[in-house]
N, C-alpha and C positions, 0 to 999 in steps of 0.2 A: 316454113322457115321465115323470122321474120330478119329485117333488115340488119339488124344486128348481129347474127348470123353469119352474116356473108361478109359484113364488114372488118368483126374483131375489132381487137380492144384500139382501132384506132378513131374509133365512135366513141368514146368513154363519157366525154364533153355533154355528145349530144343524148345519147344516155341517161347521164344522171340528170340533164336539163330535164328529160321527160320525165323521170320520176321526184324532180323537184315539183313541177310544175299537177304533177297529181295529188301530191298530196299537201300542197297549198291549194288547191281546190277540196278536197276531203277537210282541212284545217277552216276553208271558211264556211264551208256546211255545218262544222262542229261549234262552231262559233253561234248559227244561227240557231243550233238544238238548244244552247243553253242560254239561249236569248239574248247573246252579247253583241253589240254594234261593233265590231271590231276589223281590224284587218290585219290578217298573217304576217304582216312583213311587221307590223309594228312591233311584235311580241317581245323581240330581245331587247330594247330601249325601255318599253312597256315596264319590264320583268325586273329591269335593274333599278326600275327609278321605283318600284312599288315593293322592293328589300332592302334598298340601303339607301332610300329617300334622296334629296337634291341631288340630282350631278350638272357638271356643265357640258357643253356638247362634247369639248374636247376630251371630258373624261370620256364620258359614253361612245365616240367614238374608237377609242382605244381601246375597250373593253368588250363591244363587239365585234371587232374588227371591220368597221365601214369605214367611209371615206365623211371627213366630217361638213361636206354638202348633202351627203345622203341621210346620215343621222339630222340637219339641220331640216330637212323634208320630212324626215318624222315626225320631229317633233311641231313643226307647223302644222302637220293632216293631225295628232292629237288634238293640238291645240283647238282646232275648228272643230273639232268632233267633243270639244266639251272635257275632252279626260288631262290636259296637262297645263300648265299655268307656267311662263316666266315670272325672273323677280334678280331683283339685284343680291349677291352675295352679301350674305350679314358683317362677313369680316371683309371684302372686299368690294368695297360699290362698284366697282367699275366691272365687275365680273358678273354676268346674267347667267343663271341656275335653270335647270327646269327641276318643276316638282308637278308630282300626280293633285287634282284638284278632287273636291271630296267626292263627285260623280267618278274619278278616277280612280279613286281607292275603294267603291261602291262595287263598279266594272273587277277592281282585283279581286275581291272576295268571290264572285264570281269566277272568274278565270280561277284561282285555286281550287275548289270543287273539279272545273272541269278539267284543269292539268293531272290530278291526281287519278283519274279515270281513265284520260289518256296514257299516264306512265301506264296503268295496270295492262290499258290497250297493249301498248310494245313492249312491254314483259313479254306478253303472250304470242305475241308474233314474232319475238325472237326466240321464245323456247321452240317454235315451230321449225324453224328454222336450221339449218345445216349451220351458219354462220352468222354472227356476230355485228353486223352493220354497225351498230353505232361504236364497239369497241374499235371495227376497221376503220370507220371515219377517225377518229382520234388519232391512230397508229400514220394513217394515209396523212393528217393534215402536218401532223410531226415532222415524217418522211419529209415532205414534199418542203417544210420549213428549210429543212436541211440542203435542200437542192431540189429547185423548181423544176418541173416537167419541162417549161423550154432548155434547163441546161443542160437535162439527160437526154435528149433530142440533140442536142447540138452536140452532146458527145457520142451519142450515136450517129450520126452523120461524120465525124471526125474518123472514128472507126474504119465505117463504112468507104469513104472517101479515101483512108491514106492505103489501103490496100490496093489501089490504084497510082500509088508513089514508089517508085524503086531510086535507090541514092547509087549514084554510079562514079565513078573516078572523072576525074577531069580531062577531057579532050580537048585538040585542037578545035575540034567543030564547035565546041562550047563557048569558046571567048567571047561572042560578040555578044551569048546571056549573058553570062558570067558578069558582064563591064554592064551594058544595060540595066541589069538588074538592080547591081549595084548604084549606078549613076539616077537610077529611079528611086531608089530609097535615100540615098543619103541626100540627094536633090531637094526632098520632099519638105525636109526635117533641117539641114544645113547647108554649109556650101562644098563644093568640093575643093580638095587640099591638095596638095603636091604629092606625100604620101599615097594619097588616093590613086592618082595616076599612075603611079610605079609600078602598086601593085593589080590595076588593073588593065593597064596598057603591054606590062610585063610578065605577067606572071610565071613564065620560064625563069627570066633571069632572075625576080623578086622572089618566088615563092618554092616552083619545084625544085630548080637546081640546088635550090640551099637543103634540099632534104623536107621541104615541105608538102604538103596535101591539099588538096582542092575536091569538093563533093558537087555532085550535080543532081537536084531533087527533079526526076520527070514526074509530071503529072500524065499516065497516058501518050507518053513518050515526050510531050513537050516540056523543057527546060525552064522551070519554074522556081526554082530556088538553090542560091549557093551557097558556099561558107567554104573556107579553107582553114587550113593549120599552118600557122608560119612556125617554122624551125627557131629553137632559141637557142643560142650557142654558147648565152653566159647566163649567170643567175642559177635560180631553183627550179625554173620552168621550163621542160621541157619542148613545151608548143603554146604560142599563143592563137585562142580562137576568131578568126578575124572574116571579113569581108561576108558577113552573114546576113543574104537578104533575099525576101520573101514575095513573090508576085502580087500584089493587092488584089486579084485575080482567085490568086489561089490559096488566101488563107480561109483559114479554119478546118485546113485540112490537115492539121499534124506536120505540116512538112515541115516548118522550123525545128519541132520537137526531132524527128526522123533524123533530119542533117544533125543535129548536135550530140545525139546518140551515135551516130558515124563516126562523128570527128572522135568523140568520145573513146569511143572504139579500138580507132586506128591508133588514138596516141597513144591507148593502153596497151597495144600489140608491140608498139615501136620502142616499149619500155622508160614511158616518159610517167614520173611521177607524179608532178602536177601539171594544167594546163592555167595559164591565164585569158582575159578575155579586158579590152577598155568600150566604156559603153558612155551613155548622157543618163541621167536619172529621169528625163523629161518622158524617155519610152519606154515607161508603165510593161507595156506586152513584152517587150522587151527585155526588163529586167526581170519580170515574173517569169519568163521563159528561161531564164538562167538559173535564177533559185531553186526552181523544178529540178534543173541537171545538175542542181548542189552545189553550182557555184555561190561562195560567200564572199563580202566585200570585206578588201583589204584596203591599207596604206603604201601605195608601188613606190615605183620610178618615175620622173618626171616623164609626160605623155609626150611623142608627137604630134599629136593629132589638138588643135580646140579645142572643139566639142567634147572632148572627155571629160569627165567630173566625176568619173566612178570608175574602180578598177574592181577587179574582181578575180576569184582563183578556187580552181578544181583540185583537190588530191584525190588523187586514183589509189594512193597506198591505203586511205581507209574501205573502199567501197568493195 
């Protein structure tokens, strides 16, 4: 059994490193059968400047997807190696081109021979084959365009992680997260307000006794995140969503998302059509975390709060 085996696909990396690194070794044997001085890495820079003549780095960076100090490393080992030439742009001086030099274009005729023996090679090694490698590489680089392996990693870990979140009704034992929590976030970013204190010094007299809701995100039983629903008594809105904050501790674990599908919830059980929410546009996570629950921005009522610059509102009658 070899290593890989036992590992699973969480080797993938090291994996295809080792079947990179072989058949760039098999690549510069074939190099040496057809008598070419060449080197494997150079071949995609190679290939582009010996079809569609001059490019500059920047192009050629782009077009093989390098980093353009690594393309500028190529093109410096050709250049010592005799196959590539700078030279100032004909319509722009100020702009340095590389082009193949005629020992380079010598080296191409060469390399096309031996390219076209190799396709016939991996023809035949893919008819061998159960699966498709190069059509999967294409398919995989696409994918992956879409959404990089670190972010489906980190949404699996979110998965993972909030299944260890249960969202519980507000307790007395909670207040002193509840306010901490709070007083750490809004600390972090503004100052705190008078507002602030009412509802976090009070929250009986501020928030539940008016008919309002308060959620408690445990992590593993500890008290990691809150968020309340204040009652609205006039207007179109039933609840506004307020005092919503998140342990620095314990993000990325879905618990912002969890508490707001709560609150979400409760307001819809309680028969409230819309929910509003006021926010700062400055917290990115933050307003993306609302867009997600469908909140879209409005033009409200004048704010209590400073810091507000954004209002925002939920209807539950469409969802």
């Amino acid at each position: 059994m070899t290593v890989f085996e036992k590992t699973g696909k969480v080797a993938l990396g090291s994996r295809l490193r080792i079947l990179s690194a072989r058949m760039t070794d098999d690549a510069a044997r074939i190099y040496q059968m057809y008598e070419v001085d060449f080197s494997p890495k150079w071949f995609p820079v190679f290939f582009l400047l010996a079809q569609e003549g001059e490019k500059s780095v920047t192009e050629l960076a782009i077009e093989v997807g390098h980093s353009q100090p690594s393309v500028t490393k190529i093109i410096k080992e050709m250049i010592a190696a005799g196959l590539v030439q700078e030279k100032l742009q004909v319509d722009d001086k100020r702009k340095t081109v590389a082009e193949l030099t005629q020992k380079g274009r010598e080296v191409a005729a060469k390399v096309q021979l031996q390219s076209e023996d190799v396709d016939l090679a991996i023809d035949a090694l893919i008819a061998e084959s159960n699966h498709n490698l190069w059509e999967a590489l294409a398919e995989w680089e696409y994918l992956l365009d879409q959404e990089s392996l670190l972010r489906r990693v980190q949404q699996q870990k979110k998965r993972r992680e909030s299944k260890d979140v249960r969202i519980v009704p507000y307790e007395d034992k909670y207040q002193s997260a509840y306010k901490a929590l709070n007083v750490e976030w809004i600390s972090t970013f503004f100052k705190m307000e008078e507002a602030d204190y009412k509802a976090l010094d009070h929250p009986h007299e501020y928030i539940l006794d008016k008919g309002g809701m308060i959620f408690v995100a445990l992590y593993k039983d500890e008290p990691l995140g809150v968020c309340a629903l204040i009652k609205c008594n006039e207007g179109p809105y039933g609840f506004e969503l307020a005092k919503m904050a998140v342990s620095p501790k314990a993000q990325g674990k879905n618990i912002g998302w969890l508490l707001g599908m709560a609150a979400i919830d409760a307001a819809r059980q309680a028969g409230a059509s819309k929910i509003f929410l006021e926010s700062n546009t400055m917290l990115k996570p933050a307003i993306g975390l609302y867009q997600k629950l469908g909140f879209q921005k409005i033009v409200g009522i004048p704010s209590p709060y400073e810091r507000c610059n954004i209002q925002m509102e939920l209807s539950l009658t469409h969802q």
